[in-house]
mmJSON file of the N, C-alpha and C atoms, coordinates in Angstrom:
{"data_MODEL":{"atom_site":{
"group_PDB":["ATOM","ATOM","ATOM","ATOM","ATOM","ATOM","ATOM","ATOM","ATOM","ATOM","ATOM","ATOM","ATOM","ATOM","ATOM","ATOM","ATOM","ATOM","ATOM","ATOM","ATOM","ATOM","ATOM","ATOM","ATOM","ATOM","ATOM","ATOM","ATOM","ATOM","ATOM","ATOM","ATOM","ATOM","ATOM","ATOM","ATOM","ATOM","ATOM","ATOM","ATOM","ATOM","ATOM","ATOM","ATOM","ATOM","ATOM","ATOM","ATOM","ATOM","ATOM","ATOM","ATOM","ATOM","ATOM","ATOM","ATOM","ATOM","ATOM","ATOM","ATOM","ATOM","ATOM","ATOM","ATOM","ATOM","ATOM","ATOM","ATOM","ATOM","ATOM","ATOM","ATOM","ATOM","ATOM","ATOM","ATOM","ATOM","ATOM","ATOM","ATOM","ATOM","ATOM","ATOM","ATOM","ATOM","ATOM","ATOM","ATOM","ATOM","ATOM","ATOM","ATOM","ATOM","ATOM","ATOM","ATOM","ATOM","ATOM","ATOM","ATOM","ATOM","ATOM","ATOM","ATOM","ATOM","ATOM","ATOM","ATOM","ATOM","ATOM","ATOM","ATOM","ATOM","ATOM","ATOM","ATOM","ATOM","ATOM","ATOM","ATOM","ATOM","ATOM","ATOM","ATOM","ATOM","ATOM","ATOM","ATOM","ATOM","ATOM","ATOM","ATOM","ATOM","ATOM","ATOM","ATOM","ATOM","ATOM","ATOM","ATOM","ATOM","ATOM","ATOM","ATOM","ATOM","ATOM","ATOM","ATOM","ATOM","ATOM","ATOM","ATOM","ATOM","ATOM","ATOM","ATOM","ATOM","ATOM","ATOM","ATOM","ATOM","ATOM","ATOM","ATOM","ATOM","ATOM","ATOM","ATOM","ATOM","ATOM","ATOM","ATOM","ATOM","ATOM","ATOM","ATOM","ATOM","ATOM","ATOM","ATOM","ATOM","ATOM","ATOM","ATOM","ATOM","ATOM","ATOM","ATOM","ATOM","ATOM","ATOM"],
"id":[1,2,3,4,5,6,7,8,9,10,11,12,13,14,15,16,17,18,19,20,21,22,23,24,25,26,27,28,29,30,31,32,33,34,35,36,37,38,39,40,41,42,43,44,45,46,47,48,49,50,51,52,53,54,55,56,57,58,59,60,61,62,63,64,65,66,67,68,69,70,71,72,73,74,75,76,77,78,79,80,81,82,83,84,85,86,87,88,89,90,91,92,93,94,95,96,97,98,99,100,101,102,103,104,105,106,107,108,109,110,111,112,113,114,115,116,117,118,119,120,121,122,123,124,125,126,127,128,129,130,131,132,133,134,135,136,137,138,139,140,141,142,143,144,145,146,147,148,149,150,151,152,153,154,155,156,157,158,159,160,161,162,163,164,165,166,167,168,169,170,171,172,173,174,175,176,177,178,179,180,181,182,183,184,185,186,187,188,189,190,191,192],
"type_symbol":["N","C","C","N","C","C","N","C","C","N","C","C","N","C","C","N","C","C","N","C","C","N","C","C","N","C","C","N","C","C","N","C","C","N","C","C","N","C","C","N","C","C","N","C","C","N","C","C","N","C","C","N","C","C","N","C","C","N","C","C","N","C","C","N","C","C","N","C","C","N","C","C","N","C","C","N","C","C","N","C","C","N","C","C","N","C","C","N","C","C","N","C","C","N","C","C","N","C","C","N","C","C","N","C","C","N","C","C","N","C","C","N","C","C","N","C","C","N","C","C","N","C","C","N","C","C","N","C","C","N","C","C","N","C","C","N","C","C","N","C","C","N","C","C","N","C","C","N","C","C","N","C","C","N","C","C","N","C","C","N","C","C","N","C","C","N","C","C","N","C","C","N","C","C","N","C","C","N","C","C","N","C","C","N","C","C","N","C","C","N","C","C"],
"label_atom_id":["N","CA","C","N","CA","C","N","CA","C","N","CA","C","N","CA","C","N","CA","C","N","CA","C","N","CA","C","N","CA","C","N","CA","C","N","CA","C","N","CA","C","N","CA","C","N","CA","C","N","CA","C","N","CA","C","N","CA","C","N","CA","C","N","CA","C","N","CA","C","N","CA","C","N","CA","C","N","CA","C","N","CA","C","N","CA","C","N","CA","C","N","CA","C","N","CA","C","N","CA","C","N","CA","C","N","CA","C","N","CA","C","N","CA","C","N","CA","C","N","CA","C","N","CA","C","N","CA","C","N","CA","C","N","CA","C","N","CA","C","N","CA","C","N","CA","C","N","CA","C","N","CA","C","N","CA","C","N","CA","C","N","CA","C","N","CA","C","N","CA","C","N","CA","C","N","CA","C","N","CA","C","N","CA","C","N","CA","C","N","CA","C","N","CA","C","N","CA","C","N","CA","C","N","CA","C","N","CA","C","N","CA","C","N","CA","C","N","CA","C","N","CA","C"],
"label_alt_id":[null,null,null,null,null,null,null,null,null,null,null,null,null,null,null,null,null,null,null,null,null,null,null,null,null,null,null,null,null,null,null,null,null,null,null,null,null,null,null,null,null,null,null,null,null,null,null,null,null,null,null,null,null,null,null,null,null,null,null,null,null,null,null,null,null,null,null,null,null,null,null,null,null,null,null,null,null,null,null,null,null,null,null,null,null,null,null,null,null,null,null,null,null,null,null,null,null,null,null,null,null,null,null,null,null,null,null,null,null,null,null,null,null,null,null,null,null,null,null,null,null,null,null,null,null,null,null,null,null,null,null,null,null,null,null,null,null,null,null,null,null,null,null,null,null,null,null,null,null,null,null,null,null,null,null,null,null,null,null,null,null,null,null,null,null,null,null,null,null,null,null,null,null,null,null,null,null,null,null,null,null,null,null,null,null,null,null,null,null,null,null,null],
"label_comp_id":["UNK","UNK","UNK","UNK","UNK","UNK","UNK","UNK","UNK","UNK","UNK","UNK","UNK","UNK","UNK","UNK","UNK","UNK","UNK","UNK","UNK","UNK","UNK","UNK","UNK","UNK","UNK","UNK","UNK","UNK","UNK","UNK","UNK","UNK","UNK","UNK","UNK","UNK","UNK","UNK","UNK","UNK","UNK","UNK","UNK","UNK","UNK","UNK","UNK","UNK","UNK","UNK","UNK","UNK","UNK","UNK","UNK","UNK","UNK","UNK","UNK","UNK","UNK","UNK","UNK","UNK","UNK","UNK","UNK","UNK","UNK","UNK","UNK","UNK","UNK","UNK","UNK","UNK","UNK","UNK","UNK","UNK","UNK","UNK","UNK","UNK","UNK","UNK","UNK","UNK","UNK","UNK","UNK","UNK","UNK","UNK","UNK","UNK","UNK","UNK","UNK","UNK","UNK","UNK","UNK","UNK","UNK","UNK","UNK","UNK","UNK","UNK","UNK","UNK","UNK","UNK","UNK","UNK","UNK","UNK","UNK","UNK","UNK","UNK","UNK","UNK","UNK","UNK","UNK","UNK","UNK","UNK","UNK","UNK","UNK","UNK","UNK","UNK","UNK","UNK","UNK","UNK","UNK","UNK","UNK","UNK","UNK","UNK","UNK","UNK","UNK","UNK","UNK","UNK","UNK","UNK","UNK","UNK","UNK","UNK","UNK","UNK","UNK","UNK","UNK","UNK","UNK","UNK","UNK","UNK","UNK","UNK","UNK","UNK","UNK","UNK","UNK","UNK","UNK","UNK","UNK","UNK","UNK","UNK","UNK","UNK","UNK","UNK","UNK","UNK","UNK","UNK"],
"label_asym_id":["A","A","A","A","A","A","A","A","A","A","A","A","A","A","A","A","A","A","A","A","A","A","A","A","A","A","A","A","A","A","A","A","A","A","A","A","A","A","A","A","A","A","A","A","A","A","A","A","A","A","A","A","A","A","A","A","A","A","A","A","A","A","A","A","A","A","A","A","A","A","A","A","A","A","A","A","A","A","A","A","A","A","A","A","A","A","A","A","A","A","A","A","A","A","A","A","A","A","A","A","A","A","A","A","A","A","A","A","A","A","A","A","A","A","A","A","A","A","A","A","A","A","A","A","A","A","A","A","A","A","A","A","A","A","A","A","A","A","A","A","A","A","A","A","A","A","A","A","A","A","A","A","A","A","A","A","A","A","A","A","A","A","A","A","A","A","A","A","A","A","A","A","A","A","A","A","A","A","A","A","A","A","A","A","A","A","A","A","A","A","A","A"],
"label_entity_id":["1","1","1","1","1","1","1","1","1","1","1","1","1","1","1","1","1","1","1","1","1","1","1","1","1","1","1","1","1","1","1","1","1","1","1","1","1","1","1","1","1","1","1","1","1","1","1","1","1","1","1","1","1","1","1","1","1","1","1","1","1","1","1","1","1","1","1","1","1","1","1","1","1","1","1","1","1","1","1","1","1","1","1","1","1","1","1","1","1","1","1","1","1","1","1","1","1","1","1","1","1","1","1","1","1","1","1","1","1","1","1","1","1","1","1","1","1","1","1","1","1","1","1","1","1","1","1","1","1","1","1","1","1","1","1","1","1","1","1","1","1","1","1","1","1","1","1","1","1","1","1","1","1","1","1","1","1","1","1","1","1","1","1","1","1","1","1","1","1","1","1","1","1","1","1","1","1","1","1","1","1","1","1","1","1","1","1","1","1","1","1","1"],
"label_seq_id":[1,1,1,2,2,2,3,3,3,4,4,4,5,5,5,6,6,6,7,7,7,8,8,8,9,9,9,10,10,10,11,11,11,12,12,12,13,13,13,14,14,14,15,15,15,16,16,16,17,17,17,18,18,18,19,19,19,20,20,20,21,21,21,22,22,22,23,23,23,24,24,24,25,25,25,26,26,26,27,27,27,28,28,28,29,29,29,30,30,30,31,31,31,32,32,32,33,33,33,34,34,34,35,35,35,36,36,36,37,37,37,38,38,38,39,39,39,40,40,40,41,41,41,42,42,42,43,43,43,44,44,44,45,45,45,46,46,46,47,47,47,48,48,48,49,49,49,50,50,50,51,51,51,52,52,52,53,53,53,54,54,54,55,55,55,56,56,56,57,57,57,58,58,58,59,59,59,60,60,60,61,61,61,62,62,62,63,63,63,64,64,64],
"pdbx_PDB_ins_code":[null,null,null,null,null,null,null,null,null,null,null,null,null,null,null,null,null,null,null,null,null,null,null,null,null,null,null,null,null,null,null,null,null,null,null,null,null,null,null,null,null,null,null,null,null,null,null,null,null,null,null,null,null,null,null,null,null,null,null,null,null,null,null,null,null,null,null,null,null,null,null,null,null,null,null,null,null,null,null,null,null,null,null,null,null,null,null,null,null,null,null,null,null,null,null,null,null,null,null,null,null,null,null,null,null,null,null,null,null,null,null,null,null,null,null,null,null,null,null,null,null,null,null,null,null,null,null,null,null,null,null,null,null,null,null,null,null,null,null,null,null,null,null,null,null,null,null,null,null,null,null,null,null,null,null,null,null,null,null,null,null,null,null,null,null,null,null,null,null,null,null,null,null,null,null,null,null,null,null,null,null,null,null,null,null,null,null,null,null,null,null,null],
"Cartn_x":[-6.513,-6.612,-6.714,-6.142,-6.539,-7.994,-8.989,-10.087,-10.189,-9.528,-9.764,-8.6,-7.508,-6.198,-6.459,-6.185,-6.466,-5.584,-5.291,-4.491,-3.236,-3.288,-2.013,-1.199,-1.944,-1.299,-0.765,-1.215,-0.807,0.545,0.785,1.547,3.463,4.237,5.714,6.258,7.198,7.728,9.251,9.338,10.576,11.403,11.916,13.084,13.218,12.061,11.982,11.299,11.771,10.419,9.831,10.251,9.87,8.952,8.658,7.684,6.802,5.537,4.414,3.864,3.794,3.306,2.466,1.6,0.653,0.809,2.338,2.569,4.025,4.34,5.349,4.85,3.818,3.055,2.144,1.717,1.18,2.659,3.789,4.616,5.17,5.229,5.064,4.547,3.294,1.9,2.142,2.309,3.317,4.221,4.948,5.87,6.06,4.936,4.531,3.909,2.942,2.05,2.724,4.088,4.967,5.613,6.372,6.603,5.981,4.865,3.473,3.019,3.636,3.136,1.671,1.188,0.057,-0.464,0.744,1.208,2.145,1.92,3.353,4.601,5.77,6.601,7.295,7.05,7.447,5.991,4.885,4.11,5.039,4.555,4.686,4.596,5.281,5.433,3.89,3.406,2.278,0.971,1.479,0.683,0.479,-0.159,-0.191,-1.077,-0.62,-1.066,-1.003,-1.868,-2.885,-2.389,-2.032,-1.008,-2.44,-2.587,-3.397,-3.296,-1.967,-2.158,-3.06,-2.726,-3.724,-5.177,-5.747,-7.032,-8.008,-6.644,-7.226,-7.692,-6.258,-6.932,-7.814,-8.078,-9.263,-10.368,-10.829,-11.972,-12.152,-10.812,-11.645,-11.618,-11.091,-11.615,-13.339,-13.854,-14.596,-15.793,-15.644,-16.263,-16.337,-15.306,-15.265,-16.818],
"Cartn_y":[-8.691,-8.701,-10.122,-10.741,-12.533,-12.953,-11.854,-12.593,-12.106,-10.429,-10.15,-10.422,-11.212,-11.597,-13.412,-13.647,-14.628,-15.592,-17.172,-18.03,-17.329,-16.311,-16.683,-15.216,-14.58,-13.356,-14.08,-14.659,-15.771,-16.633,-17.469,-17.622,-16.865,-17.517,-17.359,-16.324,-14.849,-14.554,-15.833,-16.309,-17.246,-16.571,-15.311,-14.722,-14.472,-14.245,-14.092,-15.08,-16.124,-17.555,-16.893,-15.938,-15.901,-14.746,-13.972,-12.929,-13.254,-13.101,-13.433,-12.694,-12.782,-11.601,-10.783,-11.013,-9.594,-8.689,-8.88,-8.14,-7.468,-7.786,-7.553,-6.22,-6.667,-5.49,-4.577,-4.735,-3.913,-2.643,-2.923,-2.482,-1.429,-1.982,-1.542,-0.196,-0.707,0.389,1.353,1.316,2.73,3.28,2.459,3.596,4.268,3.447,4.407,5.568,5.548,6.311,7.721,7.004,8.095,9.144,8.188,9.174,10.007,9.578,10.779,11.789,11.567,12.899,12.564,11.433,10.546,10.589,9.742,9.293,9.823,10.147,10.665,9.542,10.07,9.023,8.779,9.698,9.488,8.519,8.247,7.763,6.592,6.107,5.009,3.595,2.812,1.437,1.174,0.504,0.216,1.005,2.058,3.262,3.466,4.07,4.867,5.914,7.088,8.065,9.275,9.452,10.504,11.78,12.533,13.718,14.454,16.327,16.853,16.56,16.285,16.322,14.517,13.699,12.792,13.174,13.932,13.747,14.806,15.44,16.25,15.27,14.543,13.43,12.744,12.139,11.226,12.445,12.997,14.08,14.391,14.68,14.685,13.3,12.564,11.24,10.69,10.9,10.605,11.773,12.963,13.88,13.495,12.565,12.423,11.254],
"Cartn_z":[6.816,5.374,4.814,5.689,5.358,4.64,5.085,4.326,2.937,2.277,1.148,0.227,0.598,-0.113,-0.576,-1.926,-2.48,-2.396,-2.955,-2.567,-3.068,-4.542,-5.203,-3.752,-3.36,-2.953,-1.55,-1.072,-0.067,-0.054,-1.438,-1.807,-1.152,-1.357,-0.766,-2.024,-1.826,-3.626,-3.792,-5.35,-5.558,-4.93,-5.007,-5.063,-2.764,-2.677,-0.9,-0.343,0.256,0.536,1.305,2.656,3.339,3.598,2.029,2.557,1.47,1.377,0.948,-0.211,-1.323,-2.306,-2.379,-1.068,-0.632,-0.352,1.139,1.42,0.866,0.06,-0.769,-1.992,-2.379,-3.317,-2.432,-1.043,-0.4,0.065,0.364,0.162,-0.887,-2.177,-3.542,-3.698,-2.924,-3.114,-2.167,-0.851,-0.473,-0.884,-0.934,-1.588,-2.294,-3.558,-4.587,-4.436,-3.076,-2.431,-2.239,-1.15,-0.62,-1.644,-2.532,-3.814,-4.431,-4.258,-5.088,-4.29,-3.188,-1.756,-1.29,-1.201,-1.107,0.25,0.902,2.027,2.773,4.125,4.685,4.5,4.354,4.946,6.136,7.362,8.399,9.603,8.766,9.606,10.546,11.87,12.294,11.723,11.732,11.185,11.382,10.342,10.22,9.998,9.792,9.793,8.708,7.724,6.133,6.685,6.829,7.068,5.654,5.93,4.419,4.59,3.129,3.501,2.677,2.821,2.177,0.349,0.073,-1.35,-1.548,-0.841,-1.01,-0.482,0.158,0.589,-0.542,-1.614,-2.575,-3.296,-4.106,-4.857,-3.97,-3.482,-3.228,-3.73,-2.986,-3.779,-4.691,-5.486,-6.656,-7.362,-7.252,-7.844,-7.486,-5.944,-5.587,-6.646,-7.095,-7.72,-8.972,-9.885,-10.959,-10.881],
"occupancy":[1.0,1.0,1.0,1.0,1.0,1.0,1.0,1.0,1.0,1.0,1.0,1.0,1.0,1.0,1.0,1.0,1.0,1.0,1.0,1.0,1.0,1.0,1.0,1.0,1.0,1.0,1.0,1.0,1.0,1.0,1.0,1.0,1.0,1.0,1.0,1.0,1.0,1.0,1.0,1.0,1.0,1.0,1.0,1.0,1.0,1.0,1.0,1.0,1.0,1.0,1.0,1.0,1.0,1.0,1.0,1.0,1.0,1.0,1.0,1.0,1.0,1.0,1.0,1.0,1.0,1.0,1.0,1.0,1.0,1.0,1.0,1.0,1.0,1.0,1.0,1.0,1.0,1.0,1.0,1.0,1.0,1.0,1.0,1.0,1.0,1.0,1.0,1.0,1.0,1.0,1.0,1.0,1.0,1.0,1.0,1.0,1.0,1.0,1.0,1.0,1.0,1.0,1.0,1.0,1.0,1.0,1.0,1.0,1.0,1.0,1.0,1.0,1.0,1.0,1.0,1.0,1.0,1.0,1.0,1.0,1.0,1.0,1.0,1.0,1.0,1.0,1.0,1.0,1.0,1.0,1.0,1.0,1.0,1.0,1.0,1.0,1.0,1.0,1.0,1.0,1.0,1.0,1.0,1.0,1.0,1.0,1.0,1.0,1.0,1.0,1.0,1.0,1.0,1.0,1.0,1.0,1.0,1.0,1.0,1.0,1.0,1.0,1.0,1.0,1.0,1.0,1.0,1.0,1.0,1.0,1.0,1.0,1.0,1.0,1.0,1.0,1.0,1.0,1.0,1.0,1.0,1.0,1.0,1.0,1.0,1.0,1.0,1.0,1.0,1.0,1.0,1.0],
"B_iso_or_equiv":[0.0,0.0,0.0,0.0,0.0,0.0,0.0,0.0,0.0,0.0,0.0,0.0,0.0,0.0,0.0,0.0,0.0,0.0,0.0,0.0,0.0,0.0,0.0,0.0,0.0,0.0,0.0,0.0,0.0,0.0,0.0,0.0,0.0,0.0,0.0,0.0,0.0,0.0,0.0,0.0,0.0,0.0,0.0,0.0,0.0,0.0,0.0,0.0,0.0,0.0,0.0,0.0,0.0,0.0,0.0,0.0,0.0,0.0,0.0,0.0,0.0,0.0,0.0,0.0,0.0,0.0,0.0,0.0,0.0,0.0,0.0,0.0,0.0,0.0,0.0,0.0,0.0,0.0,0.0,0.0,0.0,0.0,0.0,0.0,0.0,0.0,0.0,0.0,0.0,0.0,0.0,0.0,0.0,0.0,0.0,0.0,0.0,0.0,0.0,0.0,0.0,0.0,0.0,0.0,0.0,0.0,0.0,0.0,0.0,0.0,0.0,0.0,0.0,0.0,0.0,0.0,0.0,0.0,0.0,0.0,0.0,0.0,0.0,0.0,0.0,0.0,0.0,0.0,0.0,0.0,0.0,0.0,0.0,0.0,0.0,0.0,0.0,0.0,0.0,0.0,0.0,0.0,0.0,0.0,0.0,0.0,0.0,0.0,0.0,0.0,0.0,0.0,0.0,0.0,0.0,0.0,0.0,0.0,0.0,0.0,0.0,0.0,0.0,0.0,0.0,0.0,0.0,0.0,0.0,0.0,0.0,0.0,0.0,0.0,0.0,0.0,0.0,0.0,0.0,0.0,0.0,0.0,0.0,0.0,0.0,0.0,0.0,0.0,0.0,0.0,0.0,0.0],
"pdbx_formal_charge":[null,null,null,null,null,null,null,null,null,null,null,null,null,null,null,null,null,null,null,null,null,null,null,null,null,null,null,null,null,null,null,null,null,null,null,null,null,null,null,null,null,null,null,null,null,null,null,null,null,null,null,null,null,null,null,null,null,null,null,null,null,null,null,null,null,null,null,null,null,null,null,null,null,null,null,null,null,null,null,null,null,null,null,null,null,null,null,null,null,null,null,null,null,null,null,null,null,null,null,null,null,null,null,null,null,null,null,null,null,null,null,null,null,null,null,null,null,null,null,null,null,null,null,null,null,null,null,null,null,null,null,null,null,null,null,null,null,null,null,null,null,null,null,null,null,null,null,null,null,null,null,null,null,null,null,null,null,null,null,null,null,null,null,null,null,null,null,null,null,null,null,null,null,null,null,null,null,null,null,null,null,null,null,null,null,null,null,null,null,null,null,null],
"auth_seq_id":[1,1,1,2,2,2,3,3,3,4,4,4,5,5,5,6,6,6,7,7,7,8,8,8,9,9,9,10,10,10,11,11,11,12,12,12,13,13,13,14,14,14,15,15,15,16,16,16,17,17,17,18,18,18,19,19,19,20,20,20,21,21,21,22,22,22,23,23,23,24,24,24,25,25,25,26,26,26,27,27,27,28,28,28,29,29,29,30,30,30,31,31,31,32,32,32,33,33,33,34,34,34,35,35,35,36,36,36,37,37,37,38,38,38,39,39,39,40,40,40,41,41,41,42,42,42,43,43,43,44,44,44,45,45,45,46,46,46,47,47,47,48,48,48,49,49,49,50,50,50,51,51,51,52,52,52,53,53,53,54,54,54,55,55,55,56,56,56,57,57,57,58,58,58,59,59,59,60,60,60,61,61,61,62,62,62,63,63,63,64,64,64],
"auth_comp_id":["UNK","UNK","UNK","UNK","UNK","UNK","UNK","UNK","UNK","UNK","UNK","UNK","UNK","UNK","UNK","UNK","UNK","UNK","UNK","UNK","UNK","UNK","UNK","UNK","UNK","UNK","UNK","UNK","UNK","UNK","UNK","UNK","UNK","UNK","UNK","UNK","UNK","UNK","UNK","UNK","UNK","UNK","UNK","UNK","UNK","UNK","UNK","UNK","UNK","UNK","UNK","UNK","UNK","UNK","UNK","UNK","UNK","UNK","UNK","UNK","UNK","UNK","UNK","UNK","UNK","UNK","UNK","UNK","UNK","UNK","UNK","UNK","UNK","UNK","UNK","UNK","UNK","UNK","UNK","UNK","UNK","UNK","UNK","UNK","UNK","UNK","UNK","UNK","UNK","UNK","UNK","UNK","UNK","UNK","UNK","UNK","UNK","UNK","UNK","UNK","UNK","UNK","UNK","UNK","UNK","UNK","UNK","UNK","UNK","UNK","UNK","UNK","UNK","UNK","UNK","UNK","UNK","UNK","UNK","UNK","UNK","UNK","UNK","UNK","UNK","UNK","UNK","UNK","UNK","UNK","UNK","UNK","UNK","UNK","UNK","UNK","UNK","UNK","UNK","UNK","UNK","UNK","UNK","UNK","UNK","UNK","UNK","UNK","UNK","UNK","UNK","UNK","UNK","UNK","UNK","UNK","UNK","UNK","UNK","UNK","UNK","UNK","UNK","UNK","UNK","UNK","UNK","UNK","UNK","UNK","UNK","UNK","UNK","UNK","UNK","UNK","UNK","UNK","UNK","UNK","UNK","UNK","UNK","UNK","UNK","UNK","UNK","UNK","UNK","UNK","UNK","UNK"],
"auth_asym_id":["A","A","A","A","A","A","A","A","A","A","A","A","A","A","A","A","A","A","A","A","A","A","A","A","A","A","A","A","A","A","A","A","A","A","A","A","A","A","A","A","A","A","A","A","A","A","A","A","A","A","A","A","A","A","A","A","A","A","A","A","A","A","A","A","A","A","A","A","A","A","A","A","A","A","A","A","A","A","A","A","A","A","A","A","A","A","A","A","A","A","A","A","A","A","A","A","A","A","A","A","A","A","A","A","A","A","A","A","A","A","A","A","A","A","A","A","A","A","A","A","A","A","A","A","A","A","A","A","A","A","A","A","A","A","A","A","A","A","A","A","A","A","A","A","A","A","A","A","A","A","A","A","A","A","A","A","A","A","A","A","A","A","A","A","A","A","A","A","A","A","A","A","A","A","A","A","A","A","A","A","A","A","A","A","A","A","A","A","A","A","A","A"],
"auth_atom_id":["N","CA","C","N","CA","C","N","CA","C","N","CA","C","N","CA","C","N","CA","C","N","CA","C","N","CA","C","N","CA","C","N","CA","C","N","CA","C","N","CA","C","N","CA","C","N","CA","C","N","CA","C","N","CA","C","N","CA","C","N","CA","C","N","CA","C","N","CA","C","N","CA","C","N","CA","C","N","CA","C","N","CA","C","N","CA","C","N","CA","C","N","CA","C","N","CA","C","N","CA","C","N","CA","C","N","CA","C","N","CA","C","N","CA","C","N","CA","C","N","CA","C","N","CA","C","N","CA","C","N","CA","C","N","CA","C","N","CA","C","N","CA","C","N","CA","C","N","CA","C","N","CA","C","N","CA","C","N","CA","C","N","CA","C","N","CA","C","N","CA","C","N","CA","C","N","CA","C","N","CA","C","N","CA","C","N","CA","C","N","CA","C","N","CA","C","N","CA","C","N","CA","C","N","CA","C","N","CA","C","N","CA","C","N","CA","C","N","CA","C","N","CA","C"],
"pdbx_PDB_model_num":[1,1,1,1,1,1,1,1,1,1,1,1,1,1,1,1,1,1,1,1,1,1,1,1,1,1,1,1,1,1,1,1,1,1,1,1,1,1,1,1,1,1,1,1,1,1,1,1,1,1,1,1,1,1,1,1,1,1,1,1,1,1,1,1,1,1,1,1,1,1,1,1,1,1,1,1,1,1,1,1,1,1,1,1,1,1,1,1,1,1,1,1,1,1,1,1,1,1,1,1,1,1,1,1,1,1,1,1,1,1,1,1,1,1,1,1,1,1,1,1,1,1,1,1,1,1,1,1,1,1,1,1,1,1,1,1,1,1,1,1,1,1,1,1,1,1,1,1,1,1,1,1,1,1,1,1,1,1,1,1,1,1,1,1,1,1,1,1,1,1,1,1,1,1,1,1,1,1,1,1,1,1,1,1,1,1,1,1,1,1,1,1]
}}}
């Protein structure tokens, strides 16, 4: 993802030096995922695995 993440997302968060604000809001974004029944939440670390209620939405978004 290094090539589509920009300087600021690169960047250190104040509050965590040591984790990076990309992956800090890529984070974010699952879980938000998971909460919405998006995403499984038992996938494997590193995994985001697609649950049917997400592969609905995607379709019909892709239909809109």
């Amino acid at each position: 993802m290094k090539d589509r993440l920009n300087e600021y997302d690169l960047q250190p968060l104040p509050s965590t030096p040591e984790q990076a604000r990309g992956r800090n809001t890529a984070q974010w974004c699952r879980y938000t995922m998971v909460s919405e029944g998006l995403l499984k939440p038992d996938s494997p670390r590193g995994v985001w695995e697609i649950t049917e209620t997400g592969r609905k939405q995607l379709l019909e978004e892709e239909n809109d």
